[in-house]
N, C-alpha and C positions, 0 to 999 in steps of 0.2 A: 738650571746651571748653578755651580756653585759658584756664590757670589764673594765669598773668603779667595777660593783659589781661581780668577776667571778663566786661566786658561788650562787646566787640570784636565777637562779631556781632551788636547788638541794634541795627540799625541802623532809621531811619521803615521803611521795607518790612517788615520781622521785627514790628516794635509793631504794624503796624495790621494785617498778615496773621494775626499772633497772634490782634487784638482779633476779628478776621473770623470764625476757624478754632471761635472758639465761640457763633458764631448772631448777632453782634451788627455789624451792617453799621456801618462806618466812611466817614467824607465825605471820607476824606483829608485834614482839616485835625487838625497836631498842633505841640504845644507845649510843650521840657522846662522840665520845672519844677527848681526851686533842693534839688537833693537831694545826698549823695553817699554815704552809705551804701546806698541800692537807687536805681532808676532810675525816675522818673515825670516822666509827660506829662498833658497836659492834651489829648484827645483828641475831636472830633466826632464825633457817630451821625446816620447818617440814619434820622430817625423824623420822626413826624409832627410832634415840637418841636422839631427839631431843634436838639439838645439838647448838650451836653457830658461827658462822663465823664473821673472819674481813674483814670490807668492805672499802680499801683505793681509793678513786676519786681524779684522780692527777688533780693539779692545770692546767688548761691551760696555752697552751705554752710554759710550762716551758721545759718539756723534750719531745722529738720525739720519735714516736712507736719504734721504732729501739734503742733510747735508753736504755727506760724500758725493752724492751724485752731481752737486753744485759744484764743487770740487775737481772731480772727473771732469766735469763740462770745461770748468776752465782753463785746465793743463791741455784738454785737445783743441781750445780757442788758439792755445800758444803753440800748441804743434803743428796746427794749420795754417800759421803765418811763417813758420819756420823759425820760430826761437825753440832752441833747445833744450825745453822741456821733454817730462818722461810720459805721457798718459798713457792709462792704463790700455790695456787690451780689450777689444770691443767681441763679448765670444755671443752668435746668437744675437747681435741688437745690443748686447746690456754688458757694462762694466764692472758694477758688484752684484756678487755672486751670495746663496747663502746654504749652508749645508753643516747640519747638526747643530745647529742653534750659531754659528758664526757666521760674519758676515767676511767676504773677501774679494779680492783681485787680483789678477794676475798682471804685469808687465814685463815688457821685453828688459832684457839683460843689459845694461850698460856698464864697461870696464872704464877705467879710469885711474886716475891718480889726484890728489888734491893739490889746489892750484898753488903756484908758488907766490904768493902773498905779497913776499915781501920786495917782488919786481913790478915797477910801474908801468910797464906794458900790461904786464896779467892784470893790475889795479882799474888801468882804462878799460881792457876787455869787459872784466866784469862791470863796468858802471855801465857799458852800452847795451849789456844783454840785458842786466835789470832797468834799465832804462826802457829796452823792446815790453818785456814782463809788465812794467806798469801803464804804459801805452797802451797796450792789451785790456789790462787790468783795469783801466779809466774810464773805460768803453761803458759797462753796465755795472750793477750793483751784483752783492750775493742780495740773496733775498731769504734766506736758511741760516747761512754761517754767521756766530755772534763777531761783534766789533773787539778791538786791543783799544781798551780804554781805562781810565782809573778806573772805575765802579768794578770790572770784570778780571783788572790785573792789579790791583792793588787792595781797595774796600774789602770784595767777599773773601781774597785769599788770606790776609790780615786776619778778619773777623776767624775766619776757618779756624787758624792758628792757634789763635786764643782763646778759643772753644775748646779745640781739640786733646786739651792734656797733653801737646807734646812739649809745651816748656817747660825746663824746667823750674820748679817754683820758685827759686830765690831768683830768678830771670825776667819770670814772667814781665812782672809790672816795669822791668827795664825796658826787653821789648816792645810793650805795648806803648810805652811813651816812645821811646826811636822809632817804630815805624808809625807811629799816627805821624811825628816832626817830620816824616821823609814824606809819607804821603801829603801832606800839608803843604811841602816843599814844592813835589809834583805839581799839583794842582797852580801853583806859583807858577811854575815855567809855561804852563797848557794856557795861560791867564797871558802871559808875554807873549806867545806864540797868535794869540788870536785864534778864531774861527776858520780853522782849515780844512781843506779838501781829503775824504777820506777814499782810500780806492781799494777794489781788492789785489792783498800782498800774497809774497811768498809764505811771507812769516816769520820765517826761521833760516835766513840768509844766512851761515857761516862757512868754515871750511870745508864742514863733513859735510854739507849737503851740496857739494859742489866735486862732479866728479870734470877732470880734466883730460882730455885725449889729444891727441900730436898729430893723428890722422884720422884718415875717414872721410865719408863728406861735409860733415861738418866739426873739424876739428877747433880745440878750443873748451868752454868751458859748458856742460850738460847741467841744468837743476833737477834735483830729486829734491823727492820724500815735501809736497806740496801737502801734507799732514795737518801744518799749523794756520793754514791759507785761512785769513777772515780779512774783514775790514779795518783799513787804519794806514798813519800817516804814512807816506812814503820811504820817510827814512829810516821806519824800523828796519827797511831790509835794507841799509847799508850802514847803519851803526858797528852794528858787530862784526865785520870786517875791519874797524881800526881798532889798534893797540898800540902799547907802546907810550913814550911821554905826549906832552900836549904837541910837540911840534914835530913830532913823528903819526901823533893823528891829523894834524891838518894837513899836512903833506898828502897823505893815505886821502883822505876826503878830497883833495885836490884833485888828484888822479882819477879817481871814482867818479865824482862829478862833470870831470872833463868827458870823461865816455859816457856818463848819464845822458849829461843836456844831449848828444847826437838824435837822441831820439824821444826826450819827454822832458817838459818841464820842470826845474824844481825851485820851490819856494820855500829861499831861504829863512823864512819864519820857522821853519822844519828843525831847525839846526838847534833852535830853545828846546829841543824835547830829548836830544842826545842822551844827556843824563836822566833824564823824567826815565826814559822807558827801560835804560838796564834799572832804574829802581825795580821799577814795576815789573821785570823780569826777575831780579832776587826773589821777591817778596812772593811771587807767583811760584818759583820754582823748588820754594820751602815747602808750600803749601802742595803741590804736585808730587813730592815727596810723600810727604804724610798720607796725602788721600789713596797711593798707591801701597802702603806699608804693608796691606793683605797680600799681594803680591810677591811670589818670594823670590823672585828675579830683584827685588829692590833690596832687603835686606843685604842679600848677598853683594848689590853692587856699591849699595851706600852704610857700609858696618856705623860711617860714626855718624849716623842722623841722629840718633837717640844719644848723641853724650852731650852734657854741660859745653864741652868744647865749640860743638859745632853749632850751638846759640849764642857762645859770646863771642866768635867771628862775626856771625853774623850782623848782629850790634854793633859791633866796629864797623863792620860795611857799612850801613846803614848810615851809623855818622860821616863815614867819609864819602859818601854819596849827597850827603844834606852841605857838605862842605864844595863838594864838584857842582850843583847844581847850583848855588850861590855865585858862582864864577862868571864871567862873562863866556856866551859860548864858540863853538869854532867859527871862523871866520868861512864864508864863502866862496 
């Protein structure tokens, strides 16, 4: 496979011959959907409802069968309690699939709409479903999927950076001192926070991965796209849910946590790591950038990665991020 373009033969023929090649007849109707780390479609079955399936083709090498499969295992832990998670589709015993050198799976179709945020009903809602998620999530370890920690979200994406020629040179060495002070900073706050409980997360808790529906049997709020799911603290998945000044995040966190505790504990040592982890989500998301720039989905989506511009934001984040985590943090 060519490793410049990875997804260069997955062409409708390849997705729906795929989808065919494991028992599951297709109508020929398909539709991609808004992805760019793996590739999905929004695909037709002919059955008797004719019905709709999602069809996600993980990126090569990014994650090992063993990983997904941990994965899979844990989104049907949560469907089988009745949180409203999406797992995959079980075809034949097995949930990924592999055919012409991709790996894939299929899931059922869920509509929706993204939640309204900024109502404190919808703020409790979601603290008590991710509250269910981590209860779940507490239960066992991944024993495959790596942890959200510095070494893995800050150190090698950092190191990558500065490797990789994408600074530009009158930058470099600005960057490289701002994020070593930020990382340095990190580790500061994970030092206040103590030795805490790691369990497996969503991951990647925000808007877009929260589809919302008004009916059904179970209306209210669906998590998708469990993609980012590893090990680590609890409140990475409700950090990114608040915005806004400081006392419109603690508000937001109030409400959140109100519908947490319903159903899982949290320790408020968690709350030192608020700013730690969007550092360490910047710094990682520079670096996910660059590593995917072979990709030509990325070009197209991100023009100004390669200008002087979009390194001396960055830099500025960073210092204003070394000035956020020096703050005292949200209150409980």
């Amino acid at each position: 496979m060519d490793r410049i373009a990875p997804f260069a033969d997955l062409t409708p023929d390849a997705v729906l011959n795929a989808i065919d090649a494991i028992g599951v007849p297709t109508s020929g109707t398909l539709l991609a959907l808004n992805s760019y780390e793996n590739r999905v479609f929004q695909v037709g079955v002919q059955d008797d409802a004719q019905r709709f399936v999602v069809a996600k083709f993980y990126r090569p090498g990014r994650w090992t069968d063993a990983q997904i499969v941990e994965e899979h295992a844990f989104t049907g832990e949560l469907a089988g309690v009745e949180v409203p998670a999406v797992p995959p589709l079980a075809i034949d015993g097995a949930t990924l699939h592999e055919r012409g050198g991709y790996r894939f799976a299929l899931y059922p179709r869920r509509g929706g709409r993204a939640p309204e945020i900024e109502d404190r009903q919808v703020r409790e809602w979601l603290g008590r479903f991710i509250g269910r998620i981590h209860s779940v999530g507490g239960t066992s370890r991944y024993q495959h999927r790596p942890s959200l920690d510095v070494a893995t979200f800050g150190d090698e994406p950092r190191a990558y950076l500065l490797a990789s020629g994408w600074l530009p040179h009158e930058l470099r060495d600005v960057y490289a001192g701002v994020s070593a002070q930020a990382i340095d900073e990190v580790r500061r706050c994970y030092g206040r926070a103590g030795d805490l409980r790691t369990i497996r997360l969503h991951g990647d808790v925000h808007v877009g991965n929260v589809l919302w529906t008004d009916s059904g049997a179970q209306p209210g709020p669906h998590f998708v796209d469990f993609d980012d799911s590893r090990m680590g603290p609890a409140v990475q998945d409700l950090w990114m849910l608040l915005s806004g000044s400081r006392d419109e995040r603690q508000a937001q966190l109030a409400d959140l946590l109100a519908g947490y505790e319903d159903f899982a504990e949290f320790d408020r040592r968690e709350l030192h790591l608020i700013e730690a982890l969007r550092t360490l989500r910047l710094v990682h998301y520079s670096a996910w950038i660059a590593r995917r720039w072979d990709d030509p989905a990325f070009p197209a989506a991100f023009p100004w990665f390669d200008t002087p511009r979009y390194w001396e934001e960055r830099i500025l984040e960073l210092r204003e991020q070394v000035a956020a985590m020096q703050e005292p943090p949200l209150a409980g």
